[in-house]
Structure formats: C-alpha cells, structure tokens
C-alpha positions in Angstrom: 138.0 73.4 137.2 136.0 76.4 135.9 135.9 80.0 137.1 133.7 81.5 139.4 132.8 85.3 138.7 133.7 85.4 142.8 137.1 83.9 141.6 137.8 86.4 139.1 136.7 89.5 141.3 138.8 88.2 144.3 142.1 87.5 142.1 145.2 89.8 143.4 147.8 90.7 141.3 151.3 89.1 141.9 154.4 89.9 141.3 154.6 88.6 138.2 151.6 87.9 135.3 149.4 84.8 136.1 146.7 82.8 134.7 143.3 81.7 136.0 142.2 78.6 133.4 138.3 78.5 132.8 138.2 75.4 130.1 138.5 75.1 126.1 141.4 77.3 126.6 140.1 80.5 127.9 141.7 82.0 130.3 142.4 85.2 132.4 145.7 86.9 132.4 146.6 88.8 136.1 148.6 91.7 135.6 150.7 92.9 138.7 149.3 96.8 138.1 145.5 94.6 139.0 144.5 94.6 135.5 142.5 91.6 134.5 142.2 90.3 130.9 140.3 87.7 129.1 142.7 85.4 126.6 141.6 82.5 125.0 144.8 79.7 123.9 144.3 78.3 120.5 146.2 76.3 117.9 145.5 76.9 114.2 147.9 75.8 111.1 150.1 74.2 113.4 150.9 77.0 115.3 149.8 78.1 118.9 147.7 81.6 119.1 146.3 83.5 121.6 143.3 85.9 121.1 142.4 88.8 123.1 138.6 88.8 124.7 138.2 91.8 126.6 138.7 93.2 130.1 136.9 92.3 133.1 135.2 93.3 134.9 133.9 95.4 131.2 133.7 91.7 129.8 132.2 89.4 132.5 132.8 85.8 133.0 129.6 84.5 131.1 130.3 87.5 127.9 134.0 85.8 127.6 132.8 82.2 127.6 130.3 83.7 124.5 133.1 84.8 123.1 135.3 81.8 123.4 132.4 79.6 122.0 132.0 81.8 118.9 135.8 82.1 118.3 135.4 78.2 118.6 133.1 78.0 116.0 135.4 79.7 113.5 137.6 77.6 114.2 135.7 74.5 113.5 134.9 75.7 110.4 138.5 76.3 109.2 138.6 80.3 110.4 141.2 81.7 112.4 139.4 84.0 114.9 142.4 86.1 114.9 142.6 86.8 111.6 139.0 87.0 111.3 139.2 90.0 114.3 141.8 91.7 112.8 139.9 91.7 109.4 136.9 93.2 111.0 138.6 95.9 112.5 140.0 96.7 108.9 136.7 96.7 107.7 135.7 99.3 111.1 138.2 101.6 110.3 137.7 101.8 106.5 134.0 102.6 107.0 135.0 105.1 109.7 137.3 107.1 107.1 134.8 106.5 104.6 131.6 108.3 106.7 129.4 110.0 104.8 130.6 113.4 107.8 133.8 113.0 106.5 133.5 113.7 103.1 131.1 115.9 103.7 133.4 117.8 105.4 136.6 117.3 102.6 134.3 118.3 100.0 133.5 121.5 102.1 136.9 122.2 102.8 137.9 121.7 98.8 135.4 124.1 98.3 135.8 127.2 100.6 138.3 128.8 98.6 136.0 128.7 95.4 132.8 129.6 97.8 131.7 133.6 99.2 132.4 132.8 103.2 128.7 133.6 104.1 127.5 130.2 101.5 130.5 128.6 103.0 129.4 128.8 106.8 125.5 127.8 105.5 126.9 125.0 103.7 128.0 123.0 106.1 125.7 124.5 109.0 123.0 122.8 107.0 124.7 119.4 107.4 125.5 119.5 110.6 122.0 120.5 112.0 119.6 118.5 109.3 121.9 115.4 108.2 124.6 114.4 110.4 123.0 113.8 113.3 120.8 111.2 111.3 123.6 109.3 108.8 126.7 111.3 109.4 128.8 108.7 110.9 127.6 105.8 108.0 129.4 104.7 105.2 128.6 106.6 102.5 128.2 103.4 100.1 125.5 101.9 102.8 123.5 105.0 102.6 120.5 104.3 100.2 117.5 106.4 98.6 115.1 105.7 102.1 117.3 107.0 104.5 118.2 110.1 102.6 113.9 110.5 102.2 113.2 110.2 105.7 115.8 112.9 106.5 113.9 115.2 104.0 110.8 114.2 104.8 111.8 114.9 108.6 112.7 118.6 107.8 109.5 119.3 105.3 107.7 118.0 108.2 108.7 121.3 109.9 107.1 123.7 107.0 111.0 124.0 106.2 110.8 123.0 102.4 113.5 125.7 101.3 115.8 124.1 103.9 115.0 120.5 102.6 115.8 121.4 99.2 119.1 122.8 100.3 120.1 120.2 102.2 119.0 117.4 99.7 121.4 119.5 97.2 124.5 119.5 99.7 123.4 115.3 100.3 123.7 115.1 96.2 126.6 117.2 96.0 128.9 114.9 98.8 127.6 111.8 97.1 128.5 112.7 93.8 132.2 113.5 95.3 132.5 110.6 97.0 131.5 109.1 93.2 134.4 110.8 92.0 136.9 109.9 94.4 136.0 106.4 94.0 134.4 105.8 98.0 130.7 105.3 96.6 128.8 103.7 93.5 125.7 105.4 93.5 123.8 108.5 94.4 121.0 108.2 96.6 120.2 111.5 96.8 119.7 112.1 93.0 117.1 109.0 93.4 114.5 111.0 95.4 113.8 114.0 93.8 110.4 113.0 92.5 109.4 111.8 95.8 110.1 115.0 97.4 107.0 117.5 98.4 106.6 120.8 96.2 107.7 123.7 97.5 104.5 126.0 98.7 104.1 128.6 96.2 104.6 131.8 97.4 102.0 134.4 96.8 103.2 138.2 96.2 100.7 140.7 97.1 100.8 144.2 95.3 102.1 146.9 97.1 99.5 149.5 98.4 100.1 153.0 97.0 99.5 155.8 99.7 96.9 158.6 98.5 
C-alpha cells in the first residue's frame, strides 16, 4: 500500500527505528528522537544497498518518489545511484576548493608580504566589491571570456574605466595562478582585452598664473 503525505506527517516515533514502505523500495525510516528520513532499498552487484533521499518534511512525499524513480533509472541502465551520489559530491567539493574566490584569495595572501599594505588592502577590495559577487564562488576552469566581459562591461557602465582596468588585471592575475598551480587551462581574462572600452582621455588644463 502506498504512502499518504497525511501518513507520513502523522507517524510517531517509537521506541525503536521503524519503517513506513511506499513501493519500488522506497521507504521512510522513523527515528525515536521524531526524525523522519527518506531511504530507498536497492540491490546492485549482488549486494543489497540502501540510498539516502532526504528528510521530510524538507523532501516531501512526491520529491522522494522523483528521486526514487531517477535513482531507478540509473539502475536500469547499469549505474549504481550510490556510487553515482557519492561521485557528484566529489565533483561538489572539488569545484568548491577550486572557486575562482578562493584562489583569489591564496594568490592574495602569497602576495602580501611582497606587496606595500595600502596595494595590498585595494587588491583584494577590488575583488570583493566588482568580481566576487558576480563569479566568485565558480570554478575557475568554467569561467569563460563572456562572463569575465559582462563583469567589466558592468563596472565601465558606471564611468569607472580605471576601476575596470584594475580589476580585469587582478581577474588576469588569479587566472594565470590558477594556470600555474595546475586548477585551470586557460585565461579568460587575457582573451578580452580588445573588447574592452578605452579609457577616456584625460585633459590637463594649464595652470593660471596670478598677475
């Protein structure tokens, strides 16, 4: 018999852990401290599994039967979804360690010593007000020559060309670390240059002599 969302809302916890079977081995496991989690049973090389969906009531009824189907799928196609979940997180974490922020910030603090502490502070101020908030937390490989336009083209929009330039030489500077360090293939930011707007010439006037 299949679950009700009612069902699932109304279980109390026991004494002991207990299930609540929903079909094509999903399930939810009943903790006795009332906490309420989604499992689905599977069997793959011979060996029985269990995969983790969610918690309810974060995860509802209908999102865990999605999830059960997809996990399904995999399986019908020679995957195990456990392995395949565990790969993705691998992937999840090596991006996040690999964020364009963060070696931003590793290349900043490799510098400092060499750097006066005034172009130190302006160094990474420029990031975090002009860059990060639009690609910081990407992985530096998926960052392309578009996004890194856009970002410049966002602060010349401003009349802020100066800043633009400095920021699309800090931009050049991280990627060419990340290069180096082995965490990127190419340089976006060394791409654009030509598409960038001129910087406004500036015009002196001469100063006026008192008589």
């Amino acid at each position: 018999m299949k679950l009700t969302d009612t069902a699932v809302r109304k279980a109390k916890p026991e004494t002991k852990p207990y299930k609540l079977g929903d079909g094509h081995g999903l399930f939810v496991l009943i903790h006795p401290n009332g906490g309420k989690y989604w499992r689905l049973a599977y069997r793959f090389a011979d060996k029985h599994k269990q995969l983790a969906l969610g918690i309810y009531p974060d995860v509802t009824l209908a999102e865990a039967r999605v999830r059960r189907d997809d996990a399904r799928k995999l399986l019908a196609a020679g995957t195990d979804p456990g392995a395949a979940k565990q790969a993705k997180k691998k992937q999840a974490r090596i991006a996040a360690a690999n964020s364009f922020e963060l070696i931003a910030r590793e290349l900043h603090k490799l510098k400092t010593p060499l750097w006066s502490a005034g172009h130190a502070a302006d160094w990474i101020k420029t990031l975090e007000r002009e860059i990060f908030p639009r690609f910081g937390d990407y992985p530096i490989a998926e960052i392309d020559a578009p996004m890194v336009l856009d970002a410049m083209r966002a602060i010349e929009g401003r009349g802020a060309h100066e800043i633009a330039a400095r920021a699309l030489q800090r931009v050049r500077a991280t990627c060419a670390y990340a290069i180096a360090t082995g965490r990127a293939r190419s340089n976006p930011a060394a791409e654009i240059k030509g598409a960038m707007a001129p910087q406004p010439k500036v015009k002196h006037f001469a100063a006026l002599s008192e008589k």
